[in-house]
VOROTI-806965 format. One record per residue (C-alpha): residue number from 1; z, x, y. Coordinates in Angstrom, 1 decimal. Each point is the difference from the previous one (the first is absolute). Layout:
% residues N
<pt><num>NUM</num><z>Z</z><x>X</x><y>Y</y></pt>
...
END
This chain:
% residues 230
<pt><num>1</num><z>-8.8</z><x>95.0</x><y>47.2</y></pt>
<pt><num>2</num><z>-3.3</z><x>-0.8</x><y>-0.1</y></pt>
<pt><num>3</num><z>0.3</z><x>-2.0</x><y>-3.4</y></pt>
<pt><num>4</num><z>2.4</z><x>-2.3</x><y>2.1</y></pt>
<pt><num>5</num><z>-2.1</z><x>-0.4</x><y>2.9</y></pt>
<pt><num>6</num><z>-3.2</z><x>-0.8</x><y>-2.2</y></pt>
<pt><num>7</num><z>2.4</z><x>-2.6</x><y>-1.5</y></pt>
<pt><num>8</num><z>0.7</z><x>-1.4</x><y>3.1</y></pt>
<pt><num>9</num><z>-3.1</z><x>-0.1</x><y>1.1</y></pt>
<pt><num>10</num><z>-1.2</z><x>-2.1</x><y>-3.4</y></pt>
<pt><num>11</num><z>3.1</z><x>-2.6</x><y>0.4</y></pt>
<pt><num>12</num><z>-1.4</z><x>-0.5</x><y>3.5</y></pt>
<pt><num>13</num><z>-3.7</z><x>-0.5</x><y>-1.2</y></pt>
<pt><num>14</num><z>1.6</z><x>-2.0</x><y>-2.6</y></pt>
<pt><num>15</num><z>1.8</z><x>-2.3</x><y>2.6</y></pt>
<pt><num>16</num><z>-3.3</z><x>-0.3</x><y>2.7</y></pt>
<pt><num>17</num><z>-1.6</z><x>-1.5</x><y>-3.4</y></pt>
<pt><num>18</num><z>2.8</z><x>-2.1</x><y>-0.8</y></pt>
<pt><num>19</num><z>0.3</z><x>-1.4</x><y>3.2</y></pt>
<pt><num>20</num><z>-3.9</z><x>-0.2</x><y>0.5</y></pt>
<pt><num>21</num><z>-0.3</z><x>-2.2</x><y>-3.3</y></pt>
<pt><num>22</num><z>0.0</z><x>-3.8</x><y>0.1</y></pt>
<pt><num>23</num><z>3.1</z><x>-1.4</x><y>-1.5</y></pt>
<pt><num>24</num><z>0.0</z><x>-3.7</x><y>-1.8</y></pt>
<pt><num>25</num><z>2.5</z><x>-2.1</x><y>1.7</y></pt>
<pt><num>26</num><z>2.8</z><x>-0.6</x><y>-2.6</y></pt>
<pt><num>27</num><z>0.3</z><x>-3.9</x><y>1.3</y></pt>
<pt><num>28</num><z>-3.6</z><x>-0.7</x><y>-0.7</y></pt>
<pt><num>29</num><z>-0.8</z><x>-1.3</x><y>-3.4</y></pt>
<pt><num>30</num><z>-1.8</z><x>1.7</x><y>-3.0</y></pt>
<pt><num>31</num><z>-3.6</z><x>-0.2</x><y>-0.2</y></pt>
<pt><num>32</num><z>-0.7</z><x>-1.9</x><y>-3.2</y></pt>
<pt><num>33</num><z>-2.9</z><x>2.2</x><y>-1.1</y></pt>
<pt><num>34</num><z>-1.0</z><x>3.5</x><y>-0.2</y></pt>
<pt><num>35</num><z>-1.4</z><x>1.2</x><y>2.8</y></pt>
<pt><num>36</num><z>0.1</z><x>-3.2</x><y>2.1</y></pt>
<pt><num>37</num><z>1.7</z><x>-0.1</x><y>3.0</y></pt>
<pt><num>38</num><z>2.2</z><x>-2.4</x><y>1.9</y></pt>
<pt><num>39</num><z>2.1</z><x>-0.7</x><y>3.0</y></pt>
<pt><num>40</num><z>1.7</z><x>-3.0</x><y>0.4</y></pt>
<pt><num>41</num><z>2.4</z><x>-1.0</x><y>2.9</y></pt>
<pt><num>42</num><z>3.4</z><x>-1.7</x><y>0.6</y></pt>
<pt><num>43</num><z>-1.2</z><x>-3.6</x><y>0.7</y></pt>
<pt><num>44</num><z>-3.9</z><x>0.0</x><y>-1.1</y></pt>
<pt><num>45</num><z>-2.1</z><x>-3.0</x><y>0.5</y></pt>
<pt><num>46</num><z>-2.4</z><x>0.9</x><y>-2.9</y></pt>
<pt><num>47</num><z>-1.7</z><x>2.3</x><y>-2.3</y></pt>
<pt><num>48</num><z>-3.1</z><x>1.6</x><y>1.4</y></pt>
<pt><num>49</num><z>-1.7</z><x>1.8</x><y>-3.2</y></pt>
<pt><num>50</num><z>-2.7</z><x>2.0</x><y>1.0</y></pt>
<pt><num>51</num><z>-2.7</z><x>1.7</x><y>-3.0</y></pt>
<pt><num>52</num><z>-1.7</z><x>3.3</x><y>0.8</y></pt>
<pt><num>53</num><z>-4.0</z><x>1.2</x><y>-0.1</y></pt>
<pt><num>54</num><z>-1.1</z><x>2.2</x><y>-2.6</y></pt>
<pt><num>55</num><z>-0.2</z><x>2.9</x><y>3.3</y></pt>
<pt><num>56</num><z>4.0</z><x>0.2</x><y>-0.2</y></pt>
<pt><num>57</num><z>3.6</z><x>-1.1</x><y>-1.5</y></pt>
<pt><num>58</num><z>2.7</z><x>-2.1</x><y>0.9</y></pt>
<pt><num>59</num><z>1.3</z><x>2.6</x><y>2.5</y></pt>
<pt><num>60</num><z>-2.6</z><x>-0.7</x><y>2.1</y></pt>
<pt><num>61</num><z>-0.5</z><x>-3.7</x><y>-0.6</y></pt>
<pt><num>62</num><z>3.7</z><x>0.0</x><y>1.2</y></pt>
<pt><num>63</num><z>-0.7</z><x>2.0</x><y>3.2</y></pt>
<pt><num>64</num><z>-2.9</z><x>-2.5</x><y>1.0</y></pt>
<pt><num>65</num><z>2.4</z><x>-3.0</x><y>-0.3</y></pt>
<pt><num>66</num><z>3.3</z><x>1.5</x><y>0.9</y></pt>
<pt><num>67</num><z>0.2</z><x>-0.8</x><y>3.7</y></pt>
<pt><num>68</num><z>-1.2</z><x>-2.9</x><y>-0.2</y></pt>
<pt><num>69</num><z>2.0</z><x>-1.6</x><y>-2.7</y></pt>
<pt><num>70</num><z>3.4</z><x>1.8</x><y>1.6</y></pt>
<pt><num>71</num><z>-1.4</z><x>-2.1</x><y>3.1</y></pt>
<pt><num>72</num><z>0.1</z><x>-3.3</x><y>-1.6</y></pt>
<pt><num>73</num><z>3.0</z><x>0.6</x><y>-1.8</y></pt>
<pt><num>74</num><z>-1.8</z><x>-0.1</x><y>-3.4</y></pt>
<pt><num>75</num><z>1.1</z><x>1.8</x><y>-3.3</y></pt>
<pt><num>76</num><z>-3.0</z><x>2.4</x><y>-0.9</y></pt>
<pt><num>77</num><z>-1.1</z><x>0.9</x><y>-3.0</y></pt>
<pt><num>78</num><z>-2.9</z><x>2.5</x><y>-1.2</y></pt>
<pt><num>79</num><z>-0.5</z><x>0.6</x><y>-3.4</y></pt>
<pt><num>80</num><z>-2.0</z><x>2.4</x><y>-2.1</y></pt>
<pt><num>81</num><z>-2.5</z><x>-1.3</x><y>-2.3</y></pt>
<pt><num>82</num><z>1.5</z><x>0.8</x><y>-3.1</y></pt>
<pt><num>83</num><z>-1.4</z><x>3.5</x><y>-1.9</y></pt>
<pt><num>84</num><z>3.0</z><x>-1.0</x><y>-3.3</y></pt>
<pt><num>85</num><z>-2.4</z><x>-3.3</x><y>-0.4</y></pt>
<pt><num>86</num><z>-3.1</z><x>2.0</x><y>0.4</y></pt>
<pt><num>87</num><z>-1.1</z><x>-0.4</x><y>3.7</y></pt>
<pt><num>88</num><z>-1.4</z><x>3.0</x><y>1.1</y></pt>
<pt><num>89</num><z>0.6</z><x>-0.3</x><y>3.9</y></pt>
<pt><num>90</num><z>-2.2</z><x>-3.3</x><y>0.4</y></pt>
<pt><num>91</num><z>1.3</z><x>-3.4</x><y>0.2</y></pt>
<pt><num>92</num><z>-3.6</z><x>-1.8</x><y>-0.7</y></pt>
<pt><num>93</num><z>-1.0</z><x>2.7</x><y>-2.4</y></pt>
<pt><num>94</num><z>3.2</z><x>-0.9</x><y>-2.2</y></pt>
<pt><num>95</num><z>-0.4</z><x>-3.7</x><y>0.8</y></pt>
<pt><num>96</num><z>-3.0</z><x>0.7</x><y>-2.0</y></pt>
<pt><num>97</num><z>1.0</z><x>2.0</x><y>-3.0</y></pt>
<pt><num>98</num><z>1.6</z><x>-0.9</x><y>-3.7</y></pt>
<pt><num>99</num><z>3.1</z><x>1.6</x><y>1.3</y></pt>
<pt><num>100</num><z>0.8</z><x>-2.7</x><y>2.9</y></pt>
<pt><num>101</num><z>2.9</z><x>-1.6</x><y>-0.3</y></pt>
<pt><num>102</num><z>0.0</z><x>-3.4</x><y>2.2</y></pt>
<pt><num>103</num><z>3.5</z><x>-0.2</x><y>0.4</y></pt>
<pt><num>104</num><z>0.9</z><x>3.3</x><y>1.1</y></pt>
<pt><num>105</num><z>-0.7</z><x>-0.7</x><y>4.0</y></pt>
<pt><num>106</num><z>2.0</z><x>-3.3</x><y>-0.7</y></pt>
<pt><num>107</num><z>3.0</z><x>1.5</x><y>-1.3</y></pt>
<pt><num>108</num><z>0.2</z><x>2.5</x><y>2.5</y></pt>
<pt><num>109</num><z>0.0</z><x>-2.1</x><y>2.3</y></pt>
<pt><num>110</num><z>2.7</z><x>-2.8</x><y>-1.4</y></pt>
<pt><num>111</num><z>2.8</z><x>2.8</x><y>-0.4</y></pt>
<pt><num>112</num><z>-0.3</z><x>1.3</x><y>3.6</y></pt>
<pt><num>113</num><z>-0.1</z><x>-3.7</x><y>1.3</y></pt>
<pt><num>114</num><z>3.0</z><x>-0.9</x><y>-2.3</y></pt>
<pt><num>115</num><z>2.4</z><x>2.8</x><y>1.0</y></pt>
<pt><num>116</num><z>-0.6</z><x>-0.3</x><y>3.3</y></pt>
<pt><num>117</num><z>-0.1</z><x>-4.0</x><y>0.1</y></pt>
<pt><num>118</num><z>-3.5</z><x>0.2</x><y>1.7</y></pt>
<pt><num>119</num><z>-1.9</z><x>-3.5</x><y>-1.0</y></pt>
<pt><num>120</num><z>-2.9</z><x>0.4</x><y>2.3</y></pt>
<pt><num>121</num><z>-2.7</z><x>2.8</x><y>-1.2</y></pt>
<pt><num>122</num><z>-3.0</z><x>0.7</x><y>1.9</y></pt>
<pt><num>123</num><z>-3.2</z><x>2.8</x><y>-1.7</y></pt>
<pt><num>124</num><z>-2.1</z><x>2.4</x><y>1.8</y></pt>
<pt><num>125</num><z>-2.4</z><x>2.1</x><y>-1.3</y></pt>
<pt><num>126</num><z>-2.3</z><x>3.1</x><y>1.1</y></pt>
<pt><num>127</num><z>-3.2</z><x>0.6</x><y>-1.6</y></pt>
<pt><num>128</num><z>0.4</z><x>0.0</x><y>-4.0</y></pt>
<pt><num>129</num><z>3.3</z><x>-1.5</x><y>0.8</y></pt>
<pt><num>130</num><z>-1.6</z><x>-3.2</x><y>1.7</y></pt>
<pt><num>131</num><z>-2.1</z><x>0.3</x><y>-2.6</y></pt>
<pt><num>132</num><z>2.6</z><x>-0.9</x><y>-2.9</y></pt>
<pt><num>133</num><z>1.0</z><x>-2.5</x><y>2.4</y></pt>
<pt><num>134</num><z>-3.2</z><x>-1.9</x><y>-0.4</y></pt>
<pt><num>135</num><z>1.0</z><x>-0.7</x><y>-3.4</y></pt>
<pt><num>136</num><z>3.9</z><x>-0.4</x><y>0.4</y></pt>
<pt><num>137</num><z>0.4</z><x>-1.8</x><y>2.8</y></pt>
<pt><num>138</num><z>-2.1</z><x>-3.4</x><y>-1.0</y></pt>
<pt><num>139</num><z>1.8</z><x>0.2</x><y>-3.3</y></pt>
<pt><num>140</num><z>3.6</z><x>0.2</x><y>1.6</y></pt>
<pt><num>141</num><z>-0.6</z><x>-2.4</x><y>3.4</y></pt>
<pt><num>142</num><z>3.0</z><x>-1.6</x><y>-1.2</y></pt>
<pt><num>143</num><z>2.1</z><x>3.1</x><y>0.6</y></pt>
<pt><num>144</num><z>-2.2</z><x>0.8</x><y>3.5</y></pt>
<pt><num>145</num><z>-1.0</z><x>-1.6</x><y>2.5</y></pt>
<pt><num>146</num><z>-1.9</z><x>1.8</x><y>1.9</y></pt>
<pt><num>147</num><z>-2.1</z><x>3.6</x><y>-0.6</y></pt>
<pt><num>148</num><z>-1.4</z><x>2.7</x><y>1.9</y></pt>
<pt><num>149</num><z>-2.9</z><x>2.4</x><y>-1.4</y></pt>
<pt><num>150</num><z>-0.3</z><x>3.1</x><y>1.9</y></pt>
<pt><num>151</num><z>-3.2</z><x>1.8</x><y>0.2</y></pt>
<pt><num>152</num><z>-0.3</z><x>-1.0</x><y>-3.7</y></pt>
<pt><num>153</num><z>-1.1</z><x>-2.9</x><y>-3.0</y></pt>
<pt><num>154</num><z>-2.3</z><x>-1.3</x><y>-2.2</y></pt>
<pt><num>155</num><z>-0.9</z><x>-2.8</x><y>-1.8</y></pt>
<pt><num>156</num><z>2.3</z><x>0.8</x><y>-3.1</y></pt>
<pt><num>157</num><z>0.7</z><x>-3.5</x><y>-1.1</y></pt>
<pt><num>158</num><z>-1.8</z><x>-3.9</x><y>0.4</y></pt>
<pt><num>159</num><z>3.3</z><x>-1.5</x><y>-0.2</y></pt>
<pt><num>160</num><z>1.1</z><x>-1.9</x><y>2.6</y></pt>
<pt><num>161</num><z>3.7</z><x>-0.6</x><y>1.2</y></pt>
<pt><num>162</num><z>1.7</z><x>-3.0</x><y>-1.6</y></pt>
<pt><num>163</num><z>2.1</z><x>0.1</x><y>3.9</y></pt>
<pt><num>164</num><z>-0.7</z><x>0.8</x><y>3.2</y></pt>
<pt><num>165</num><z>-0.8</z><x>3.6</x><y>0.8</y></pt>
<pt><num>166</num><z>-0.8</z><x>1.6</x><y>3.2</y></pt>
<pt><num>167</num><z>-1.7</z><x>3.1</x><y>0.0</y></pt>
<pt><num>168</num><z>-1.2</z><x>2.5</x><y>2.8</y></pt>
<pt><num>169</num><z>-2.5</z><x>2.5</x><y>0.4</y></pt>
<pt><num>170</num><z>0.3</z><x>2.9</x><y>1.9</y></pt>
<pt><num>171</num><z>-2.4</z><x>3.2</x><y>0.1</y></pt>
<pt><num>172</num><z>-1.9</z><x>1.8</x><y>1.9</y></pt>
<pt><num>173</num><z>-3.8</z><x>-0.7</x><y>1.0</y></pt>
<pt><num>174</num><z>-0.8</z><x>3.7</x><y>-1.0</y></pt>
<pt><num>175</num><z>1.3</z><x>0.0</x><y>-3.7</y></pt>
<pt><num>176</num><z>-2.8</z><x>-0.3</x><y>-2.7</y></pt>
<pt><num>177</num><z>2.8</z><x>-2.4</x><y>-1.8</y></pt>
<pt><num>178</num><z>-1.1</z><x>-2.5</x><y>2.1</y></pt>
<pt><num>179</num><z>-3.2</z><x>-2.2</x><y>-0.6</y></pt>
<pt><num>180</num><z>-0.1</z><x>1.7</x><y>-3.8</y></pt>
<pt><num>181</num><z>3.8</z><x>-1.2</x><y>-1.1</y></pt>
<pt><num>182</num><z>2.0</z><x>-1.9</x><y>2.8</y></pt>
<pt><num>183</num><z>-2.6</z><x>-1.9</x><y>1.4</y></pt>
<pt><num>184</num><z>-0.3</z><x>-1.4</x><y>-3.9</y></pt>
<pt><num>185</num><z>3.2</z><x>-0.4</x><y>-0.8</y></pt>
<pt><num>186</num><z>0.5</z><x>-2.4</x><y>3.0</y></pt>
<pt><num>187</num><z>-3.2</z><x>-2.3</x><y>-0.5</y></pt>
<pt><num>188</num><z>1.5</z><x>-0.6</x><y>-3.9</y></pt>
<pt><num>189</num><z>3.7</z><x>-1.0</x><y>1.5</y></pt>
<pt><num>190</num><z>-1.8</z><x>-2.2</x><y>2.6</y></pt>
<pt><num>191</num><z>-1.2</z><x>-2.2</x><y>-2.8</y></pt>
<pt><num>192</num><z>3.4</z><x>-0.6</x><y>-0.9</y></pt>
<pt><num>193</num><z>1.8</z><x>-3.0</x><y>1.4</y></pt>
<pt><num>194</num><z>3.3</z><x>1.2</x><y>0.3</y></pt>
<pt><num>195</num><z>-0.6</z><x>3.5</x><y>1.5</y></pt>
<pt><num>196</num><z>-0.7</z><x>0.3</x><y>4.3</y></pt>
<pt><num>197</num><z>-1.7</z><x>3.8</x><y>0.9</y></pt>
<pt><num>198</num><z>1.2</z><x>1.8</x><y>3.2</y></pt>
<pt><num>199</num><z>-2.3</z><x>2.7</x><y>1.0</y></pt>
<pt><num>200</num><z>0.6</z><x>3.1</x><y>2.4</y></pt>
<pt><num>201</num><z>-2.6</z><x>2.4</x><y>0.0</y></pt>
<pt><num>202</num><z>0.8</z><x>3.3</x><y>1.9</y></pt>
<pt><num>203</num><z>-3.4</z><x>1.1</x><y>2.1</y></pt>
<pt><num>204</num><z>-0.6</z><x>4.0</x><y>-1.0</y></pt>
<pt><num>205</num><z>2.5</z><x>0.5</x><y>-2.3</y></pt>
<pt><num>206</num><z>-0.7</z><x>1.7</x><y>-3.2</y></pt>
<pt><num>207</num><z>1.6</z><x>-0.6</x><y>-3.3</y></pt>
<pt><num>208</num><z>2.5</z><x>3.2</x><y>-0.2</y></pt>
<pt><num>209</num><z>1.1</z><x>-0.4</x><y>3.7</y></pt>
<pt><num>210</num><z>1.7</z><x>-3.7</x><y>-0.6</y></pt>
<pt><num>211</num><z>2.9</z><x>2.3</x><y>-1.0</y></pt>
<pt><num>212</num><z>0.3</z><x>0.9</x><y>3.7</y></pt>
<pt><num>213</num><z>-0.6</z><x>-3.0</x><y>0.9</y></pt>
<pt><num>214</num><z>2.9</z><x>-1.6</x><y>-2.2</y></pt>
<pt><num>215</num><z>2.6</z><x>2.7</x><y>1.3</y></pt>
<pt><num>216</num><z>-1.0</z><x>-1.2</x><y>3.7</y></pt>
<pt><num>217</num><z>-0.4</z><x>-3.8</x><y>0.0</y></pt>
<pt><num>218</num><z>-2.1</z><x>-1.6</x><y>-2.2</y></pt>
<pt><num>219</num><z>3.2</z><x>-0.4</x><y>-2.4</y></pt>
<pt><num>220</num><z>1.6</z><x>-1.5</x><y>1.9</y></pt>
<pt><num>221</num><z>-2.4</z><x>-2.7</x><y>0.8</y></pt>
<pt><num>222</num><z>-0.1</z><x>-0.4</x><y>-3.8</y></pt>
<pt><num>223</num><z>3.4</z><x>-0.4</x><y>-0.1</y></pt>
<pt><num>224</num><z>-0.2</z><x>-2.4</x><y>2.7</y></pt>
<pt><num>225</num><z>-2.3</z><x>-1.7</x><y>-1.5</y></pt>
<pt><num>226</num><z>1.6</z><x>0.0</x><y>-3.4</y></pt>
<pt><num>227</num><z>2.9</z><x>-1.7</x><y>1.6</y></pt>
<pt><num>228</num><z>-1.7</z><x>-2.6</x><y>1.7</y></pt>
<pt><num>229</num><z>1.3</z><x>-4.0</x><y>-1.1</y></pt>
<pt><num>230</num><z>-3.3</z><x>-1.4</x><y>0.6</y></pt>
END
């Protein structure tokens, strides 16, 4: 008797933690890389691909930008900087070793926007992720438009973009990122003739509390802004 209750009492456990547990929606496509993650709805109007900081993973990346991209009807995609081509958690760090492979963002991003017939792809970036932007967006402004760096950058490149690229700056007026890296970044895209520089500088807001601040609103004004025609 008490073998069978204690049996009972583990298959109920059991099912509390089944149905506690997050289940992946069998409609929604694979993620095309380990550890990235991806939602993508019936009808979306574009790809919104959005690279983590070196303080967190794609989960995360993902919950900043979730809302907001479900808002604007937007395919989202976070992936994980790859640790099988030698990236040890940071985007700018790999951008910077032997191991980088250029194309790996790229072809991430073409198979998601060819299985779900998405032709429009817009990049965000936190921290070291904005960072690794600074040196893949110029070089792919035929591919983006328009580019946001959160709370992140650096000058990693002197190229300029060969097409027009629009690029916004958003962080807070408390993170140390600021005037040593962002500030930077932006005065050597501004000598560029092709790129226009949006700024939105968040009074009192330090650099680990953006992720807060994305969850409430501010991604969604990025997303607004990422939209934008003009």
């Amino acid at each position: 008797m008490k073998t069978a209750v204690a049996v009972l009492a583990l298959l109920a456990a059991s099912g509390r933690d089944l149905a506690a547990s997050p289940r992946r929606d069998a409609s929604q496509p694979k993620p095309p890389c380990r550890d990235c993650v991806l939602a993508v709805p019936a009808h979306p109007v574009g790809l919104l691909v959005v690279l983590h900081g070196d303080d967190a993973g794609s989960s995360s990346a993902f919950i900043d930008w979730r809302d907001a991209a479900q808002h604007a009807n937007l395919a989202l995609l976070a992936p994980q900087c790859p640790d099988d081509r030698g990236c040890k958690g940071s985007w700018w760090r790999w951008a910077e070793s032997e191991q980088h492979d250029p194309a790996w963002l790229d072809d991430q991003i073409a198979r998601v926007a060819t299985a779900a017939r998405i032709d429009r792809v817009y990049v965000a970036g936190f921290s070291g992720g904005a960072s690794y932007l600074a040196g893949w967006a110029p070089a792919h402004a035929g591919t983006v438009s328009r580019v946001a760096f959160v709370s992140g950058g650096y000058p990693a490149s002197d190229r300029c973009p060969a097409r027009p690229l629009s690029t916004l700056f958003l962080i807070g007026s408390d993170d140390p990122m600021l005037d040593r890296y962002v500030r930077p970044l932006a005065s050597a895209l501004a000598t560029c003739a092709e790129v226009a520089i949006t700024w939105r500088v968040v009074p009192h807001l330090g650099h680990a509390a953006m992720h807060a601040a994305l969850r409430t609103r501010r991604a969604h004004e990025v997303v607004s802004w990422l939209l934008d025609p003009q």
